[in-house]
C-alpha positions in Angstrom: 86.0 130.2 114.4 84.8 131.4 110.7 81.9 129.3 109.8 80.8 127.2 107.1 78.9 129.2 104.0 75.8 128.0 102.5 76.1 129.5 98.7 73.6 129.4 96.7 74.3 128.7 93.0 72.8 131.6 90.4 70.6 131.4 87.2 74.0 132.3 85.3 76.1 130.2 86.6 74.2 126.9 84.9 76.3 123.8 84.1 79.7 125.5 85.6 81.9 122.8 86.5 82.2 123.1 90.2 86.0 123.7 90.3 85.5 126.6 88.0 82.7 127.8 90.1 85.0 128.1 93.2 88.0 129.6 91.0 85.1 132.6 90.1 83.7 133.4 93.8 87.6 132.0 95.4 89.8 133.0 93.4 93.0 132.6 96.1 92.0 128.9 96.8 94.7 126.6 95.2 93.5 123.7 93.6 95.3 121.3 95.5 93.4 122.5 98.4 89.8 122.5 96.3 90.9 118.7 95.8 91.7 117.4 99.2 88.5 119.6 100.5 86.7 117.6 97.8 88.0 114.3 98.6 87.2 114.9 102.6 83.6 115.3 102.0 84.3 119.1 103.2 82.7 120.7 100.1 79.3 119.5 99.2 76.5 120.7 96.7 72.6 119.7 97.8 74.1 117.9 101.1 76.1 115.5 98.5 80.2 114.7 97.9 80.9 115.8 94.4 83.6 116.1 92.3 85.5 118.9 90.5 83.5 118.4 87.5 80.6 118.3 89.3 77.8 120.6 86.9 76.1 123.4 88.8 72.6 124.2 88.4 70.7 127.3 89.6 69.2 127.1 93.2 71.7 124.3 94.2 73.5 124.9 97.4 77.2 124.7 97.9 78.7 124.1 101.2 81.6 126.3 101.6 84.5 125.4 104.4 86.2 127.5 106.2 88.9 128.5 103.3 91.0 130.9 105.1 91.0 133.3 101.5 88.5 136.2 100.3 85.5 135.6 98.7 86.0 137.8 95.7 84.5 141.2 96.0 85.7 141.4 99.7 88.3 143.9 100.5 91.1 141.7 102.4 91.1 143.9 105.8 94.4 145.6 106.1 95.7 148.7 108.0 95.4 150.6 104.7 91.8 149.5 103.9 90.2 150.0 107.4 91.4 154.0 107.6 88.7 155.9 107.8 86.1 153.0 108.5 83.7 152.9 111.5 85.5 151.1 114.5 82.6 149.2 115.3 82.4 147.7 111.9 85.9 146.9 111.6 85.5 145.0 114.5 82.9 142.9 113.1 84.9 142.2 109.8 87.7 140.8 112.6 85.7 138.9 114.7 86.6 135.1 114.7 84.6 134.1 117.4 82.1 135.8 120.6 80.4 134.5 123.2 78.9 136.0 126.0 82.4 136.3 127.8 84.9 136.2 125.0 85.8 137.9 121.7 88.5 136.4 119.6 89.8 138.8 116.3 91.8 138.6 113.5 94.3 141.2 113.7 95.8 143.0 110.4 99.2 143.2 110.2 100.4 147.0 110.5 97.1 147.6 113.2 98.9 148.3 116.8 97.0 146.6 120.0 98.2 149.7 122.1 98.7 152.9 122.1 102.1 154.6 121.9 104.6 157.2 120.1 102.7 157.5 116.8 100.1 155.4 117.1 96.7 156.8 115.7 94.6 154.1 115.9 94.6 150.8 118.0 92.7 147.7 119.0 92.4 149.1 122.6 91.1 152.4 122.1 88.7 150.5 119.2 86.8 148.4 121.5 85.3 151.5 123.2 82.9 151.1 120.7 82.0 147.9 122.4 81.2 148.7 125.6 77.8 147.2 126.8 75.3 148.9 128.5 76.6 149.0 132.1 79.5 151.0 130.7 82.0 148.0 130.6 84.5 148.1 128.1 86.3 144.9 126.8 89.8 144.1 128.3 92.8 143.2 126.4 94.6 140.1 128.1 97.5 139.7 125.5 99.4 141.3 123.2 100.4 140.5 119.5 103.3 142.9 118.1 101.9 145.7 115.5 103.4 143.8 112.4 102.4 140.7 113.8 98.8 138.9 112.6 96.4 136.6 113.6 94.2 135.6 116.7 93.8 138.1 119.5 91.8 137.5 123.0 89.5 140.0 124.3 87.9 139.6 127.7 83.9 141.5 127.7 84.1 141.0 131.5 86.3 141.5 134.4 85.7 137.9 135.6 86.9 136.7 132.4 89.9 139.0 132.0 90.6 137.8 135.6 90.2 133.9 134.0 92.0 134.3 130.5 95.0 136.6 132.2 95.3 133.3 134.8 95.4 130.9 131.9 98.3 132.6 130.2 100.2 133.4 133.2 99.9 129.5 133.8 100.6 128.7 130.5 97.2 126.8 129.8 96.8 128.7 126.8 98.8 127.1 123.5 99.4 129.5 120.7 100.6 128.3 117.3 102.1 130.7 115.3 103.6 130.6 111.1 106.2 132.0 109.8 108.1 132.6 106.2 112.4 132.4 107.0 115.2 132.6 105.4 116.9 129.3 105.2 116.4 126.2 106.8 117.1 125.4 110.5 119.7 122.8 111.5 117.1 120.8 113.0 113.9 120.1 111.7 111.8 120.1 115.3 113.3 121.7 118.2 113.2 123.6 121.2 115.1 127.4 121.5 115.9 128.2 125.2 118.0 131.7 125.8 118.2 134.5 128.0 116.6 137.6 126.5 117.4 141.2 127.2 115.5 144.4 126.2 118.1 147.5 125.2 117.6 150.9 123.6 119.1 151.5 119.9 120.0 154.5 118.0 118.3 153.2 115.0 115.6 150.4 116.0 114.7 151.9 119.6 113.9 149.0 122.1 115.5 145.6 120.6 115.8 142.8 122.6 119.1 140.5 122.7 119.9 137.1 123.4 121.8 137.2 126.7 124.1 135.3 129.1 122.2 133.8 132.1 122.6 136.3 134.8 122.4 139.3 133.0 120.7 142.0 135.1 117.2 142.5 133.7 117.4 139.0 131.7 114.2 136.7 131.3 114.3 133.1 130.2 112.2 132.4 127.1 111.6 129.3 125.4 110.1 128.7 121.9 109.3 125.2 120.1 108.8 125.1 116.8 108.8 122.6 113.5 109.5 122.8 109.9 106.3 122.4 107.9 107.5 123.2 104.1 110.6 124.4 102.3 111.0 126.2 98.9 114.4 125.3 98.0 117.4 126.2 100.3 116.0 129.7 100.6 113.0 129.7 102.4 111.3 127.8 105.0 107.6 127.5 106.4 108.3 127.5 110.4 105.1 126.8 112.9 106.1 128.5 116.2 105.3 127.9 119.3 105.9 130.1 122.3 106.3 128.6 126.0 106.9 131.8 127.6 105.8 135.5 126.2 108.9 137.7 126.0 108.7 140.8 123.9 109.5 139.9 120.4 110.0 136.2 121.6 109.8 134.3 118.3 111.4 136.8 116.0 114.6 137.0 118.4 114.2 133.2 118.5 114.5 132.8 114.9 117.1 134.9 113.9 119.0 133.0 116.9 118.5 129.7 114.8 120.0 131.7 111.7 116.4 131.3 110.0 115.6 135.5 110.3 111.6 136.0 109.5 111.4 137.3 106.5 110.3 140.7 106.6 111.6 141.7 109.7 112.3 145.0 110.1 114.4 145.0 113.6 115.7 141.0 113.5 116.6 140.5 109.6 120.1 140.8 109.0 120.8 139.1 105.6 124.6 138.3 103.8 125.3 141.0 100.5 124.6 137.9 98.4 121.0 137.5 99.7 118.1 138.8 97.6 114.1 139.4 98.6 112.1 137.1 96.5 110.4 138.8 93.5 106.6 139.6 94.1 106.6 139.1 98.0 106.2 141.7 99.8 109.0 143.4 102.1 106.4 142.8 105.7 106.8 140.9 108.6 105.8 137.2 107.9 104.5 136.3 111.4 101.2 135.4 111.8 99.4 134.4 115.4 97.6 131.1 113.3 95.9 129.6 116.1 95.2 129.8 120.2 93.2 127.0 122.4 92.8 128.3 125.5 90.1 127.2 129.1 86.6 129.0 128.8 86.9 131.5 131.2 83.4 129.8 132.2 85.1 126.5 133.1 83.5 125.0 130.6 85.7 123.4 127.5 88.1 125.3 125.7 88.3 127.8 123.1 89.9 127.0 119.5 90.3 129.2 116.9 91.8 129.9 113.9 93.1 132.8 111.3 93.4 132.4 108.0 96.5 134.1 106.4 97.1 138.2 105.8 96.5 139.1 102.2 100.9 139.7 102.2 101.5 135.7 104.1 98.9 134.8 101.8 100.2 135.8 98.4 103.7 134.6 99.9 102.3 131.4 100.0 100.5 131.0 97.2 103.9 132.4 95.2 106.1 129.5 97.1 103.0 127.2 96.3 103.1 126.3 99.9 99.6 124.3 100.5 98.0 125.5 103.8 96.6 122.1 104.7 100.2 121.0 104.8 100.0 121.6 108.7 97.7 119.4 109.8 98.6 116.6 108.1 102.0 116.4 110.0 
């Protein structure tokens, strides 16, 4: 998981109130976030609670949470910005977590896991630069659509792809994903259990369809999920999660409920009456938030989790959705 920062504060940054001091290095952190990360004891200056007033002096040290936005000067990692970059390094600006077995990354959005028909440059053919000095490259052991963020799973062994591939077949591993929809589902918690059926388009290629039970080729799927936050009757702020792991599960799922993800370039049919917000970007808002799966060592569990692509993020922070809202449910 992204660790906490130590920051040291600079000689010309004397008497900045603190809350001022994290709107000039974080400039995406809300301050209703700032607050509550105040008020936990989360943020701390010398090892002490303070206050958004607090008064900075050079050589003081701020503890820095996990904030799940860009310290300012970083280049938010997108498809776009890591063209041309080293593959090794990109890796390392992904990683969420390692461990002698394990690697766990932040996918972009727009960055395919796979190879396939017009794919340049994937998450598979990147980790050759990871191979370790017996030769042994690190396996993939799920998949996350291309416009799809968030955490991904790589095994550095065979005995832990052998492990991690066991816990998902099993369905020991829970994965919580968020998503931006249009409208607001009937129910506020529930449970979406279909058929689903892959087919072959004219215009969208392969698109899968809810089907009747019975249905040669059909595969049961089953998704829970939960209203978080709303903004108006428009929009809604859906945490996701998938029992089974269909192709396009959750997207299919959603436009089934009549809350389409927002975005979605295959599942997105909206009424001639329905306008895209102004400032949000036209992308898929589906982001893989979080995954606690076994150690492949048999020893605890991994948990980890991604903060928001620059697009989800700037979504958010126009809805003035409060990322913290999650938890507290």
């Amino acid at each position: 998981m992204a660790g906490v920062e130590q920051i040291t504060v600079e000689q010309g940054e004397t008497g900045m109130r603190l809350d001022r001091w994290f709107k000039t290095h974080f400039p995406g952190l809300g301050f209703g976030h700032l607050q509550k990360l105040l008020r936990s004891g989360q943020i701390r200056v010398d090892g002490g609670r303070a206050k958004a007033d607090t008064r900075l002096e050079p050589g003081q040290v701020v503890r820095v949470p996990p904030l799940g936005v860009d310290r300012k000067g970083d280049e938010p990692l997108t498809a776009k910005t890591i063209r041309g970059q080293d593959d090794g390094a990109v890796l390392r600006k992904m990683m969420l977590y390692e461990d002698q077995s394990v690697y766990v990354f932040n996918k972009p959005s727009g960055l395919a896991v796979q190879g396939g028909s017009g794919v340049v440059r994937h998450v598979d053919d990147m980790l050759e630069a990871f191979r370790n000095k017996k030769g042994e490259k690190p396996r993939l052991v799920h998949r996350l659509d291309r416009d799809t963020s968030g955490v991904l799973v790589v095994a550095r062994s065979r005995l832990a792809a052998m492990k991690l591939a066991e816990a998902f077949r099993g369905r020991d591993a829970q994965k919580t994903y968020w998503a931006l929809v249009k409208g607001i589902p009937k129910k506020h918690e529930g449970r979406i259990s279909t058929w689903l059926l892959k087919e072959q388009t004219p215009l969208d290629g392969d698109r899968m369809r809810v089907a009747k039970h019975g249905e040669t080729g059909a595969d049961h799927a089953i998704s829970n999920y939960r209203l978080i936050e709303t903004a108006g009757q428009r929009l809604s702020w859906l945490e996701m999660e998938p029992y089974t792991g269909r192709t396009h599960q959750l997207r299919v799922h959603a436009a089934h409920i009549d809350c389409p993800i927002i975005g979605d370039p295959k599942y997105f049919e909206a009424d001639t009456n329905w306008e895209f917000p102004g400032g949000m970007q036209n992308r898929l808002h589906l982001h893989a938030r979080r995954i606690v799966i076994p150690h492949p060592d048999g020893k605890g569990v991994i948990d980890v989790t991604a903060p928001l692509p620059p697009h989800m993020r700037q979504s958010w922070n126009l809805l003035g959705f409060d990322e913290t809202s999650a938890e507290e449910e």
